[in-house]
VMD Tcl script that builds the backbone (N, CA, C; Angstrom):
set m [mol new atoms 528]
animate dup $m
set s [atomselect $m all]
$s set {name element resname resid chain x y z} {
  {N N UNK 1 A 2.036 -9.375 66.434}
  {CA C UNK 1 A 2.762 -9.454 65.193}
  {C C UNK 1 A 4.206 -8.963 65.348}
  {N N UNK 2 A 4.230 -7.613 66.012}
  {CA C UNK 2 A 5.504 -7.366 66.379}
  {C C UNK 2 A 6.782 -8.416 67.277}
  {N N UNK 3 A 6.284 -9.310 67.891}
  {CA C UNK 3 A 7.136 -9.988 68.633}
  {C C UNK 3 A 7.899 -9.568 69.915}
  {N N UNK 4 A 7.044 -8.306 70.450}
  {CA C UNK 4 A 7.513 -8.022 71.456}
  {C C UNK 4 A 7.585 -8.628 73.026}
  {N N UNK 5 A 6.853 -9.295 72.888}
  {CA C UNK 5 A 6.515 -10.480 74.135}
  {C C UNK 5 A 8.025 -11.784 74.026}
  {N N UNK 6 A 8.110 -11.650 72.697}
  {CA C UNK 6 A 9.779 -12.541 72.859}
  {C C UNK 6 A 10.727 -11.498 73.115}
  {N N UNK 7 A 10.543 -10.416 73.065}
  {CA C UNK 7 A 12.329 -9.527 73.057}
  {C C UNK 7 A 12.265 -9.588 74.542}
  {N N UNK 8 A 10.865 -9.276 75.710}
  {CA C UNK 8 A 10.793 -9.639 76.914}
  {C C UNK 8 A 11.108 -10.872 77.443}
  {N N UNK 9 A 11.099 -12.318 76.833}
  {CA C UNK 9 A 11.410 -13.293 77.554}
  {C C UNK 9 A 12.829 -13.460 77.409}
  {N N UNK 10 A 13.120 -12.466 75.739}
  {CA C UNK 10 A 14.952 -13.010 75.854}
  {C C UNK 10 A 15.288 -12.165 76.859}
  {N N UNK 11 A 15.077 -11.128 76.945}
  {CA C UNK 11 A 15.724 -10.093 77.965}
  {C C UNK 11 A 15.926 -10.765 79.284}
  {N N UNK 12 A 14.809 -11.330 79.777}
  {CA C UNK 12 A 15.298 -11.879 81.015}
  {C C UNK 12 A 15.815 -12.974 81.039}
  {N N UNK 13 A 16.708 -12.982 79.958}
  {CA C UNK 13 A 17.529 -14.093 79.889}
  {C C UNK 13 A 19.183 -13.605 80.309}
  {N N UNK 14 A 19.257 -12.131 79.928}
  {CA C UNK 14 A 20.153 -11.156 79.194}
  {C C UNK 14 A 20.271 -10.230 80.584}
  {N N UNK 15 A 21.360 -9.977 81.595}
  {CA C UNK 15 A 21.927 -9.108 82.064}
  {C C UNK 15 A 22.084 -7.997 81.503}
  {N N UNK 16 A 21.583 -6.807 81.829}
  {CA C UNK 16 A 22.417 -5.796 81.860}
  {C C UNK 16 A 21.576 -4.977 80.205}
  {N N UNK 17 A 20.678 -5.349 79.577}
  {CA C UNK 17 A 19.750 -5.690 78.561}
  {C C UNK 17 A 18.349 -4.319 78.929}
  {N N UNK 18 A 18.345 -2.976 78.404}
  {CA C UNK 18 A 17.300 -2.773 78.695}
  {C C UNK 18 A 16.195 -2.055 77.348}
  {N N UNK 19 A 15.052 -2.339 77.553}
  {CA C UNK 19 A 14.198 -2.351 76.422}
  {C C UNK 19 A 13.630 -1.026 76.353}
  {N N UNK 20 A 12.985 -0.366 75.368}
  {CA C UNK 20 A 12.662 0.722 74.962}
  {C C UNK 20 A 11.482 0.210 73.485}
  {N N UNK 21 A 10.560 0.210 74.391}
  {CA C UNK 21 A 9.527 -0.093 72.860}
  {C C UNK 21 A 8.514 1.334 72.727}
  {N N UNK 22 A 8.801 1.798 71.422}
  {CA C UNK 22 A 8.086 3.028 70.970}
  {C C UNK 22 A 6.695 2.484 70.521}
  {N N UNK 23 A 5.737 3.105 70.630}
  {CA C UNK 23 A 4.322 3.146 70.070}
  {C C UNK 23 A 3.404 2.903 71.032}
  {N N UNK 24 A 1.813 2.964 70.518}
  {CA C UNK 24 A 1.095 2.489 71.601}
  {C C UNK 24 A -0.140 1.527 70.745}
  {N N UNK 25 A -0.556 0.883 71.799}
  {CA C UNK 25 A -1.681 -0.060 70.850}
  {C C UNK 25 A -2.267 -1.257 72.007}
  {N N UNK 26 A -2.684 -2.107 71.769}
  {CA C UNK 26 A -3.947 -3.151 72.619}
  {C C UNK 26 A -3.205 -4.060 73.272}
  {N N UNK 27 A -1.481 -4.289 73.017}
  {CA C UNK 27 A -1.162 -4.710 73.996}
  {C C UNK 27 A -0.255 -4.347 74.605}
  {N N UNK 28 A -0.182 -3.219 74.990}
  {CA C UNK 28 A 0.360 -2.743 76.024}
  {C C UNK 28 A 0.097 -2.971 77.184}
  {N N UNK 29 A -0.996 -3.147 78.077}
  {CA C UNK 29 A -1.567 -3.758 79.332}
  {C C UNK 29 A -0.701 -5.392 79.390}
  {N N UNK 30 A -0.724 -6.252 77.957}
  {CA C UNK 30 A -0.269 -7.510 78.356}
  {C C UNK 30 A 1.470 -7.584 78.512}
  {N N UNK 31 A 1.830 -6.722 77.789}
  {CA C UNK 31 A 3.312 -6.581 78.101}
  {C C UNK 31 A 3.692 -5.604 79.237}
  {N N UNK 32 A 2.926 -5.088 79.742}
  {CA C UNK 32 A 3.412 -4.806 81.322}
  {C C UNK 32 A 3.392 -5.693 82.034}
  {N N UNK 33 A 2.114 -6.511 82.274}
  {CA C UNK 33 A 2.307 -7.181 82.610}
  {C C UNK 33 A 3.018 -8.507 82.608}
  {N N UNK 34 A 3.711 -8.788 80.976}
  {CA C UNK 34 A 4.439 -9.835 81.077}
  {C C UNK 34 A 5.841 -9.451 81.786}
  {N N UNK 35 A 6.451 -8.277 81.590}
  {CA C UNK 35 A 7.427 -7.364 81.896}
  {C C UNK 35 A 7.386 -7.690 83.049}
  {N N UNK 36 A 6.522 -7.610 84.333}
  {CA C UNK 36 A 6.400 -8.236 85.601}
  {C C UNK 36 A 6.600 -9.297 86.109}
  {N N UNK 37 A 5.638 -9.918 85.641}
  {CA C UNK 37 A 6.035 -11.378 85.393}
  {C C UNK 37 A 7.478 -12.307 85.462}
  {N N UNK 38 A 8.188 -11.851 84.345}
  {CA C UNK 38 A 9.391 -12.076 83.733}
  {C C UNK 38 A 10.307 -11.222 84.883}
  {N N UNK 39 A 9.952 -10.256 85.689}
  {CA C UNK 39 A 10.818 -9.322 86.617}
  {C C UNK 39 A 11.932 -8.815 85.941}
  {N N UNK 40 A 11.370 -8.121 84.909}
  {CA C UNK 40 A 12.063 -7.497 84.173}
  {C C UNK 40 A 11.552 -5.698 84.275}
  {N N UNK 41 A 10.707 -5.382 84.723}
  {CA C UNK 41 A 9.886 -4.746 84.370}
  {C C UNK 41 A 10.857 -3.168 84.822}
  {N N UNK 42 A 11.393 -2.824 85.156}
  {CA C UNK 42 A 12.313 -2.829 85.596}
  {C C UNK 42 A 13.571 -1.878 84.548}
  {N N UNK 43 A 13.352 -2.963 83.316}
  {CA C UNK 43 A 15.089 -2.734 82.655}
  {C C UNK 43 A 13.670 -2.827 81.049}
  {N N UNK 44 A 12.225 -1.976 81.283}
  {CA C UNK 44 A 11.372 -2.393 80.425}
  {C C UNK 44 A 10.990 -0.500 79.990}
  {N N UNK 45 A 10.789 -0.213 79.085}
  {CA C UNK 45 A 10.315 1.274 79.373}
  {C C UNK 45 A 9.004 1.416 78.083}
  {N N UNK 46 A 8.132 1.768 78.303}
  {CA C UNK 46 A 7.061 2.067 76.957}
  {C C UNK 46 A 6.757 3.602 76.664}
  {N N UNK 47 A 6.744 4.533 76.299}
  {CA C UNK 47 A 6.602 5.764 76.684}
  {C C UNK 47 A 5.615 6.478 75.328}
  {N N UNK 48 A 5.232 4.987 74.640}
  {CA C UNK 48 A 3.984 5.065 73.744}
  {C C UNK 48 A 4.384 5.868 72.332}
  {N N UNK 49 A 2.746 6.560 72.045}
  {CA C UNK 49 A 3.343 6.989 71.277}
  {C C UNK 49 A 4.771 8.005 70.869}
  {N N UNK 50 A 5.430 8.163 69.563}
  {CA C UNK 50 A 6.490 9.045 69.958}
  {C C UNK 50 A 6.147 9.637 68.310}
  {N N UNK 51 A 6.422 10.900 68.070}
  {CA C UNK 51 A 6.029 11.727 67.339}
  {C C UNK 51 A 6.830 11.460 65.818}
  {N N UNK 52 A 8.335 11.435 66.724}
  {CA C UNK 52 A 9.609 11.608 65.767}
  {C C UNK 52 A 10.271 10.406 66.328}
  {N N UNK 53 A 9.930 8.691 65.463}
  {CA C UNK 53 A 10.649 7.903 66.118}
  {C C UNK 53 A 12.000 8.005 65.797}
  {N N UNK 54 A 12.555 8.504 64.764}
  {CA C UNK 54 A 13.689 8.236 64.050}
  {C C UNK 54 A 14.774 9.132 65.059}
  {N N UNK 55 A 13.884 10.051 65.211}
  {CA C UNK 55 A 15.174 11.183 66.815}
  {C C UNK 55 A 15.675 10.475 67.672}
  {N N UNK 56 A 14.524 9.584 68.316}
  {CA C UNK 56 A 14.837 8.852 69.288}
  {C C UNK 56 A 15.897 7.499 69.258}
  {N N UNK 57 A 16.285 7.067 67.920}
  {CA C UNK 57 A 17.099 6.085 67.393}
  {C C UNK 57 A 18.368 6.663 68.269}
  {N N UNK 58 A 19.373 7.580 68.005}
  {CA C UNK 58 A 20.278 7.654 68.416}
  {C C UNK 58 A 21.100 7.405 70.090}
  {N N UNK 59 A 19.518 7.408 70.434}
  {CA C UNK 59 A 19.843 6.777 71.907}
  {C C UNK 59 A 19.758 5.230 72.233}
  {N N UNK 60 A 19.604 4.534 71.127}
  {CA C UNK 60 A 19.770 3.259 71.362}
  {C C UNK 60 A 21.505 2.254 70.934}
  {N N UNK 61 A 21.702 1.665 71.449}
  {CA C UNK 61 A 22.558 0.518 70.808}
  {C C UNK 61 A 22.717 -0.439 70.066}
  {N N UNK 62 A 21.153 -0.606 69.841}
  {CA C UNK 62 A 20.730 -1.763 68.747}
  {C C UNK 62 A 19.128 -2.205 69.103}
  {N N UNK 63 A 18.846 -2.649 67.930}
  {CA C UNK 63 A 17.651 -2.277 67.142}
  {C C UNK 63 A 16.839 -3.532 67.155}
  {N N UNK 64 A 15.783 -4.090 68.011}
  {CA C UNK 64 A 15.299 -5.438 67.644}
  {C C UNK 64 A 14.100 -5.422 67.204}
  {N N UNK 65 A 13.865 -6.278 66.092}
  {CA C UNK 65 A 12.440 -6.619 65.268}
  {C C UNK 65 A 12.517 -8.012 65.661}
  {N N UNK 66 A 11.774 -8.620 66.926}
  {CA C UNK 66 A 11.670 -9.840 66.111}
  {C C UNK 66 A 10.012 -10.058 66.059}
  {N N UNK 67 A 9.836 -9.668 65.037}
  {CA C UNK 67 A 8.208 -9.771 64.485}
  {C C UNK 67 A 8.448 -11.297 63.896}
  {N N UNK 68 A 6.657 -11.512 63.709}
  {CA C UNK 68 A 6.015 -12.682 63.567}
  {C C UNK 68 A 6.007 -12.575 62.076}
  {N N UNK 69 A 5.283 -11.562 61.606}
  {CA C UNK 69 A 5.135 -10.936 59.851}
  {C C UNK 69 A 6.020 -9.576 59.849}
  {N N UNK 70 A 6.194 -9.010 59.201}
  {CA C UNK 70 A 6.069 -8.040 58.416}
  {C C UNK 70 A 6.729 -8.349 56.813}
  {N N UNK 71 A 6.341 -7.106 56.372}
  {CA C UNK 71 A 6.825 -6.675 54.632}
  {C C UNK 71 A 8.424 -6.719 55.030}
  {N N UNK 72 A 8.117 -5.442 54.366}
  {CA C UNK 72 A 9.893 -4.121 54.692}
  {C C UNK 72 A 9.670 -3.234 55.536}
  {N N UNK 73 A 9.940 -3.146 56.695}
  {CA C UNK 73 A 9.340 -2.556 57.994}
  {C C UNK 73 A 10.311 -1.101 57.553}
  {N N UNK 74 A 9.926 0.221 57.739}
  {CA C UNK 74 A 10.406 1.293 57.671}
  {C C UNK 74 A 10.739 1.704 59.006}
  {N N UNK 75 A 10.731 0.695 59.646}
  {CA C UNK 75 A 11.596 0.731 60.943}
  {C C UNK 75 A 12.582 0.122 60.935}
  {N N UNK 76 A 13.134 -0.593 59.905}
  {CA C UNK 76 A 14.662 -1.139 59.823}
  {C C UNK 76 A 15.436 -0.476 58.832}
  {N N UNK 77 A 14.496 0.406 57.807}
  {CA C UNK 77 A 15.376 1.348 57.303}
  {C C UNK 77 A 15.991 2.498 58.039}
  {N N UNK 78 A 14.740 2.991 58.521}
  {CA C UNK 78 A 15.262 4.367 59.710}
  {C C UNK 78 A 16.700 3.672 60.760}
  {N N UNK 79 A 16.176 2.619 61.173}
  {CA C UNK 79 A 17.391 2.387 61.938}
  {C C UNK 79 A 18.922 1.605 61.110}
  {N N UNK 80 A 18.491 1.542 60.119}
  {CA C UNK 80 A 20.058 1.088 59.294}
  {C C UNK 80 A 20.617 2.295 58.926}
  {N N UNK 81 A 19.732 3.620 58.971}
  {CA C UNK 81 A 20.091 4.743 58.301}
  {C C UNK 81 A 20.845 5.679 59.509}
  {N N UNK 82 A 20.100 5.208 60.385}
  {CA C UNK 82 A 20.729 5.709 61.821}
  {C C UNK 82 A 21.847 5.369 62.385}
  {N N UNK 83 A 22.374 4.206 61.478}
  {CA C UNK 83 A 23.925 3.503 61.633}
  {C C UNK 83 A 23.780 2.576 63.075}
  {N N UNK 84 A 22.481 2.279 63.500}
  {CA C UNK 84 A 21.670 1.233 64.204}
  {C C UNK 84 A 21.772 -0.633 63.928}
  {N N UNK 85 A 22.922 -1.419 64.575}
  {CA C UNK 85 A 22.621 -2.922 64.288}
  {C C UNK 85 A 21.614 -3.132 64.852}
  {N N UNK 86 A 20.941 -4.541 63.568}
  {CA C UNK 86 A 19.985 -4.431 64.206}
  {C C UNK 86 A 19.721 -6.077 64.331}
  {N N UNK 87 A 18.742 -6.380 64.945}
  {CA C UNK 87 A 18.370 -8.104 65.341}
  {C C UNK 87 A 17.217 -7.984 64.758}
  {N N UNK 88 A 17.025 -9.086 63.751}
  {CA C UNK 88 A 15.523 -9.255 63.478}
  {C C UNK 88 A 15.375 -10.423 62.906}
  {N N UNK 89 A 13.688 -10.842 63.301}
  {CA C UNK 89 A 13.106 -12.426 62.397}
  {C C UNK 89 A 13.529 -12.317 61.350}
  {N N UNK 90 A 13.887 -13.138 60.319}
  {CA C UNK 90 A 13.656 -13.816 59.261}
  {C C UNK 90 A 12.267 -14.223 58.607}
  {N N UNK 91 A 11.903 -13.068 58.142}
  {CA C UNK 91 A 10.578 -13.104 57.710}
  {C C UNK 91 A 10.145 -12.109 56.700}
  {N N UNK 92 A 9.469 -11.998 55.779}
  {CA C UNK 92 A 8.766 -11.289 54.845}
  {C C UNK 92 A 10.095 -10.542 54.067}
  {N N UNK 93 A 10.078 -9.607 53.849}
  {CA C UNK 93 A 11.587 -8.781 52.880}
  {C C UNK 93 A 12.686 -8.835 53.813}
  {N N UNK 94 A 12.733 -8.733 55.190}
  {CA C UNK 94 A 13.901 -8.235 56.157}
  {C C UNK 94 A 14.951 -9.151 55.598}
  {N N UNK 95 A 15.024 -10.176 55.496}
  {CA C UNK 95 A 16.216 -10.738 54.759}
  {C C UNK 95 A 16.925 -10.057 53.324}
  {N N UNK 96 A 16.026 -9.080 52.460}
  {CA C UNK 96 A 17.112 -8.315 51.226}
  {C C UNK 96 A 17.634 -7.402 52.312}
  {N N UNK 97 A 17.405 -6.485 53.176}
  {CA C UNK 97 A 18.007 -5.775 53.727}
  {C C UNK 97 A 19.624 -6.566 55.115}
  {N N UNK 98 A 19.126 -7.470 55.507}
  {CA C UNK 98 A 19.708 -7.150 56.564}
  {C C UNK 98 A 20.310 -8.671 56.088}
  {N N UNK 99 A 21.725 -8.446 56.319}
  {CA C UNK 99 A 22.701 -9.212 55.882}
  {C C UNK 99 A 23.597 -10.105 56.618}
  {N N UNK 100 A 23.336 -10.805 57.387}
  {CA C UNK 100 A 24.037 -11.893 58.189}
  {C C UNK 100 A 25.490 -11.481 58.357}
  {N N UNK 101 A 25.799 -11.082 59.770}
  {CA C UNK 101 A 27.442 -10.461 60.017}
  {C C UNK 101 A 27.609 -9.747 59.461}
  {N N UNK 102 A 26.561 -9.052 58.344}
  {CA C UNK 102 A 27.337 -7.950 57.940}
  {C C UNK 102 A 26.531 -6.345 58.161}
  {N N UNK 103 A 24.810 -6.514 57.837}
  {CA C UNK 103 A 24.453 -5.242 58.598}
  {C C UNK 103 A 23.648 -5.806 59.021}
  {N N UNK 104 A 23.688 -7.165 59.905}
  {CA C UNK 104 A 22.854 -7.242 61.126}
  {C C UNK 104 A 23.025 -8.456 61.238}
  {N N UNK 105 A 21.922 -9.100 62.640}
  {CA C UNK 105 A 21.888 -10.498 62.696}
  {C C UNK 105 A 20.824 -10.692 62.450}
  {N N UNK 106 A 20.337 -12.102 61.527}
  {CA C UNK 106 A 18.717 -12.431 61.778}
  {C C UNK 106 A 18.618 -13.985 62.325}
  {N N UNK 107 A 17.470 -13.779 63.036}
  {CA C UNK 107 A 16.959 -14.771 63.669}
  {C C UNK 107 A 15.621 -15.456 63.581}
  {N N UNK 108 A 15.889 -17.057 63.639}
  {CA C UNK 108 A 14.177 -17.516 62.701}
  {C C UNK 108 A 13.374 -17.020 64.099}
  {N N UNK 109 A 11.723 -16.393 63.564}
  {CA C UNK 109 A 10.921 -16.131 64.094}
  {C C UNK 109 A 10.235 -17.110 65.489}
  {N N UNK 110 A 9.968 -16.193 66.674}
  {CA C UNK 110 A 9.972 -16.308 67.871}
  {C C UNK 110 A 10.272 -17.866 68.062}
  {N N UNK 111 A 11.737 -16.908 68.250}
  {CA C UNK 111 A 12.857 -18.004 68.337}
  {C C UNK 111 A 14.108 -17.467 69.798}
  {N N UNK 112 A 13.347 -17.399 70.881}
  {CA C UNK 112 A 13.822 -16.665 72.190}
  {C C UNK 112 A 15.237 -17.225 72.453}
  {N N UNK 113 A 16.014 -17.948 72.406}
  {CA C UNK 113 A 17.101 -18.621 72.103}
  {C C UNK 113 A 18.138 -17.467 71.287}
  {N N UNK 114 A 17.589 -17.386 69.937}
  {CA C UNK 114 A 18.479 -17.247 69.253}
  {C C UNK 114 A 18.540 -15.548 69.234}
  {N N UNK 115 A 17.754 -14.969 69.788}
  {CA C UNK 115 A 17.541 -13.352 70.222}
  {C C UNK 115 A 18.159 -13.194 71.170}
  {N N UNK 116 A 18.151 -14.500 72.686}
  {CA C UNK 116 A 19.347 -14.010 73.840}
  {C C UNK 116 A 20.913 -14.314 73.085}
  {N N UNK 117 A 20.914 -15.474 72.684}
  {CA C UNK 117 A 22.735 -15.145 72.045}
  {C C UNK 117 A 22.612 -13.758 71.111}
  {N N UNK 118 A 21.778 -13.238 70.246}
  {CA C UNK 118 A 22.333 -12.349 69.887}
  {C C UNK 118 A 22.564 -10.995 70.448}
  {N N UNK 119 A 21.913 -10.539 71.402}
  {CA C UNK 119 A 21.711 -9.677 72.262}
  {C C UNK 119 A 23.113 -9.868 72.832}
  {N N UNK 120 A 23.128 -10.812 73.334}
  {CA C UNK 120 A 24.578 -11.210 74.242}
  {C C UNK 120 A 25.864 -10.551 73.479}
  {N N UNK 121 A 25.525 -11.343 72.355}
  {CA C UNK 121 A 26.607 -10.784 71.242}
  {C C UNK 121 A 27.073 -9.588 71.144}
  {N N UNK 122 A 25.680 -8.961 70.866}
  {CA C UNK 122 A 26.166 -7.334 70.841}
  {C C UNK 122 A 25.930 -6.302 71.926}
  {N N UNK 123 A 26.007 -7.293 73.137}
  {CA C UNK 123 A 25.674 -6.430 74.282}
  {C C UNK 123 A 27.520 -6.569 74.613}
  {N N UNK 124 A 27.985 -7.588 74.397}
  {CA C UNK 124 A 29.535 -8.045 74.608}
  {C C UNK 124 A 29.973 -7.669 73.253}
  {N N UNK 125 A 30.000 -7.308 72.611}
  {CA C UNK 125 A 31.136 -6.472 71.111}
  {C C UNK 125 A 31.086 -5.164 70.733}
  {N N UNK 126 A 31.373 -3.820 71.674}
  {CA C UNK 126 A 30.244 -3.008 70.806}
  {C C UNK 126 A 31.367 -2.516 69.884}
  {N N UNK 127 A 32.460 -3.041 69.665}
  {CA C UNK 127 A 33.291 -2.681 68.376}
  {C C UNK 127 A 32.588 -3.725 66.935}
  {N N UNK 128 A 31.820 -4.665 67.575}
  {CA C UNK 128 A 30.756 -5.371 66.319}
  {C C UNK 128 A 30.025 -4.504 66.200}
  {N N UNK 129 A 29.020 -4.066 67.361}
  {CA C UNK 129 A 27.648 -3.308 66.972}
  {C C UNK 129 A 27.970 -1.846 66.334}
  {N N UNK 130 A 29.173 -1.571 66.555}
  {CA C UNK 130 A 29.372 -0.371 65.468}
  {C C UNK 130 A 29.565 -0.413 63.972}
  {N N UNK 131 A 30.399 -1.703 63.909}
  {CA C UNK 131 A 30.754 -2.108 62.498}
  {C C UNK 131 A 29.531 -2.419 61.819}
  {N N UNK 132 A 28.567 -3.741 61.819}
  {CA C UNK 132 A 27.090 -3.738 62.126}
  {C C UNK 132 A 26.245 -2.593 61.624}
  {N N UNK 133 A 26.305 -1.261 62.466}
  {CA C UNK 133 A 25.886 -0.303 62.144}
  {C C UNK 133 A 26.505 0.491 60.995}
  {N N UNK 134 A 27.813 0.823 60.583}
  {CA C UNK 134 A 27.830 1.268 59.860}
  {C C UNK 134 A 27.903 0.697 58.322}
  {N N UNK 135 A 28.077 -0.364 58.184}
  {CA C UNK 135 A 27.608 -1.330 56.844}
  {C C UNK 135 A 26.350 -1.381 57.051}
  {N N UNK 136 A 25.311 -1.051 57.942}
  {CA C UNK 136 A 23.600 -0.813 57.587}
  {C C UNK 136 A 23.234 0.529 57.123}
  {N N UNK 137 A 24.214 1.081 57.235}
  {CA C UNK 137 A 24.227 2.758 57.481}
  {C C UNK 137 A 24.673 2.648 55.452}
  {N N UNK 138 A 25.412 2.414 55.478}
  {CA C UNK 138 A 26.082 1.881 53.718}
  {C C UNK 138 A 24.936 1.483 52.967}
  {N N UNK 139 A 24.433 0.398 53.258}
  {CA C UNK 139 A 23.524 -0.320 52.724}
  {C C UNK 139 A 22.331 0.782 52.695}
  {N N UNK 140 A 21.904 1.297 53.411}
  {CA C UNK 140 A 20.521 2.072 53.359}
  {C C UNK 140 A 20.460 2.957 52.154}
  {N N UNK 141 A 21.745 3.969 52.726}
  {CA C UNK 141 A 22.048 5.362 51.672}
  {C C UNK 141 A 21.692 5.057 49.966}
  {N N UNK 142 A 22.460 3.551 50.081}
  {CA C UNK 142 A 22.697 2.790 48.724}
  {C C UNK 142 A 21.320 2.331 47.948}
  {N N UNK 143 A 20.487 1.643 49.066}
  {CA C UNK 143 A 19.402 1.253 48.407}
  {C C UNK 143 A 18.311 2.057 48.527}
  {N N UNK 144 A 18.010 2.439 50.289}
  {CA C UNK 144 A 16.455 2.815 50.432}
  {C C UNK 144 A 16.234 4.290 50.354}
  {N N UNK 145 A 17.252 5.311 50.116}
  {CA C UNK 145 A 17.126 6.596 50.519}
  {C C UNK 145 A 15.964 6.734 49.205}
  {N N UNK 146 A 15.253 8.237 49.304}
  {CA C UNK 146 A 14.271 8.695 48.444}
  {C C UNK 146 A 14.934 8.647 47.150}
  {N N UNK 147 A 16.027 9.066 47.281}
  {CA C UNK 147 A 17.249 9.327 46.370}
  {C C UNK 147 A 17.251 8.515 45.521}
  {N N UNK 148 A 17.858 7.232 46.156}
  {CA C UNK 148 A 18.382 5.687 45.458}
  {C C UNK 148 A 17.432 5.143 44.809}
  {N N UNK 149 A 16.124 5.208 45.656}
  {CA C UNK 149 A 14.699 4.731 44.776}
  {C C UNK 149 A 14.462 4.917 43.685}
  {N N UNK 150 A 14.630 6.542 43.786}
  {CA C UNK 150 A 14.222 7.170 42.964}
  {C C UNK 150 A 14.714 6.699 41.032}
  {N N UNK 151 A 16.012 6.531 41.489}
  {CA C UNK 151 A 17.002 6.484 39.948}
  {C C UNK 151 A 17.076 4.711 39.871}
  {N N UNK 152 A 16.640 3.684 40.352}
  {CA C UNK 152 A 16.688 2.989 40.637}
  {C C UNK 152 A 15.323 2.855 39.928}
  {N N UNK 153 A 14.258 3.503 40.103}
  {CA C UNK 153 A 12.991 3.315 39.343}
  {C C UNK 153 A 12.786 4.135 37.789}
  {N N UNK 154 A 14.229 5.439 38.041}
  {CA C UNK 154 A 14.000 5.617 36.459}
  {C C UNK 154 A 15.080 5.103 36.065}
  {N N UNK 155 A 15.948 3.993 36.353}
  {CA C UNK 155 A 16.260 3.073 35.733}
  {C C UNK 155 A 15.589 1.671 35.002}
  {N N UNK 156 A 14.984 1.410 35.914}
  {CA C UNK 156 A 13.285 0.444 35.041}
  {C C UNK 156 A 13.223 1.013 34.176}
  {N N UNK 157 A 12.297 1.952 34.410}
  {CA C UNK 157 A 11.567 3.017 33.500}
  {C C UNK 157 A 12.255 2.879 31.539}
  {N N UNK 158 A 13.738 3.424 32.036}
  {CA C UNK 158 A 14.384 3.671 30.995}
  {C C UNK 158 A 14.820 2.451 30.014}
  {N N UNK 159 A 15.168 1.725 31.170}
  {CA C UNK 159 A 15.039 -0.110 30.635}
  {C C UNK 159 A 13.882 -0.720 29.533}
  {N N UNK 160 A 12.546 -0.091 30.247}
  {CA C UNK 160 A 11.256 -0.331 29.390}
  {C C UNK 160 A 11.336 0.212 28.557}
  {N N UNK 161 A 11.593 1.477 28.433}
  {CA C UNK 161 A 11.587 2.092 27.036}
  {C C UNK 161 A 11.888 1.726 26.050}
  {N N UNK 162 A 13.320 1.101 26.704}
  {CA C UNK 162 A 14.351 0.789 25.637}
  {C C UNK 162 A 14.060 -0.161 24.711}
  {N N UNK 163 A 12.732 -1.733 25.149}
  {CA C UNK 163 A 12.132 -2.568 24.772}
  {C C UNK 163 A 11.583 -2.196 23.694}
  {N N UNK 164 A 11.836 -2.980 22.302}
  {CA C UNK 164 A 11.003 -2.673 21.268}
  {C C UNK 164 A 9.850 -3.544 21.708}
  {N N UNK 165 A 8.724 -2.731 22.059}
  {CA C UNK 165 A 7.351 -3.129 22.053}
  {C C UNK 165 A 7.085 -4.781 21.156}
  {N N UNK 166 A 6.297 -5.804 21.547}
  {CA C UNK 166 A 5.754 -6.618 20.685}
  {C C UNK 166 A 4.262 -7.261 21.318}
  {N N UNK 167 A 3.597 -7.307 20.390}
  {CA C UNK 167 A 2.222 -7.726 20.732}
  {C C UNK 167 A 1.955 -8.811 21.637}
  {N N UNK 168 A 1.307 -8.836 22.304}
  {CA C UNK 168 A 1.194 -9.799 23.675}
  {C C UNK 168 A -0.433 -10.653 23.147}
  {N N UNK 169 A -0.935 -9.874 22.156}
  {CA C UNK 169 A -2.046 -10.311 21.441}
  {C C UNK 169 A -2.024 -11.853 20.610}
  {N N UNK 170 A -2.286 -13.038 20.996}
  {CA C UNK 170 A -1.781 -13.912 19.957}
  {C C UNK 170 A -3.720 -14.165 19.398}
  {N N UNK 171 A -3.359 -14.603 17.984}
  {CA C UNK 171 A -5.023 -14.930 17.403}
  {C C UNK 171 A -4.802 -16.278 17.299}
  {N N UNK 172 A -5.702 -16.923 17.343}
  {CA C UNK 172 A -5.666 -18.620 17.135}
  {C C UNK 172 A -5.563 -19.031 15.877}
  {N N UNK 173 A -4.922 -19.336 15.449}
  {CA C UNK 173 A -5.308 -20.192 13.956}
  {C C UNK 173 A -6.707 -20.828 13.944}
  {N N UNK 174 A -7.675 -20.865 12.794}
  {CA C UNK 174 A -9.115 -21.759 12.546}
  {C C UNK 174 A -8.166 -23.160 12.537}
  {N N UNK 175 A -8.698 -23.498 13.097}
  {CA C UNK 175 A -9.186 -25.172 13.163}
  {C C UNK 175 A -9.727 -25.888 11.763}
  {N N UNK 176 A -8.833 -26.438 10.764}
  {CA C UNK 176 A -9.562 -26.956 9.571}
  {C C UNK 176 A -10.516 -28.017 10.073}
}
mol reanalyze $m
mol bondsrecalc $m
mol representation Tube
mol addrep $m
């Protein structure tokens, strides 16, 4: 689901490109071995689970999702918040967040093509991948912090209130 088996085939498309996938789970055995395969394995690192992924953000340059599904991955908030560009599918919510040239690139789903130009992109601009990052960094504070939610939902809230109530109850008229 994650799409990590494409960030490996773009990579070995991609000089100079090296991967860092956090977590652990059932396919890890197949992405070592695709990592081999691909002779990448190399410029590939897994180091499983990680306690505090969001610490570990600051050592990256940019941020790739290209998943098959997800929702709103709270892995593209942490990393927009981390001032992290990021690459990701076009799929499920990631499109309200992540904004074409402006806090990120997206790409249609396992779509290995369009993950090596972008990689390329921001492996060659990192005066983009900063800019990138900090309009994701904007965008986050703005929308996803606990904060923003928060007043953002007692804004609904207060909205509803404001509704003079009306019956949702309708009775049928008899039928002469």
């Amino acid at each position: 689901m994650k799409g990590h088996d494409i960030l490996l085939r773009a990579i070995a498309q991609v000089e100079g490109v090296r991967v860092v996938i956090l977590g652990e789970g059932s396919e890890r055995a197949t992405l070592e071995q695709l990592a081999v395969e691909l002779g990448v394995r190399e410029r590939v690192d897994l180091p499983g689970w990680i306690a505090d992924p969001f610490g570990y953000l600051s050592k990256f340059d940019i941020v790739a999702l290209p998943s098959r599904s997800e929702g709103f991955p709270l892995a593209m908030v942490e990393s927009m918040l981390a001032a992290r560009p990021i690459i990701a599918s076009r799929v499920g919510s990631i499109s309200e967040a992540i904004i074409p040239g402006k806090t990120g690139i997206l790409i249609e789903k396992e779509n290995v093509a369009e993950l090596v130009v972008a990689l390329q992109q921001l492996r060659d601009q990192p005066q983009y991948r900063l800019q990138l990052g900090q309009h994701a960094r904007a965008a986050a504070v703005k929308n996803w912090t606990a904060e923003a939610m928060a007043a953002k939902y007692e804004q609904l809230w207060r909205s509803l209130i404001d509704v003079t109530p009306r019956s949702r109850l309708r009775v049928p008229r008899p039928r002469d």
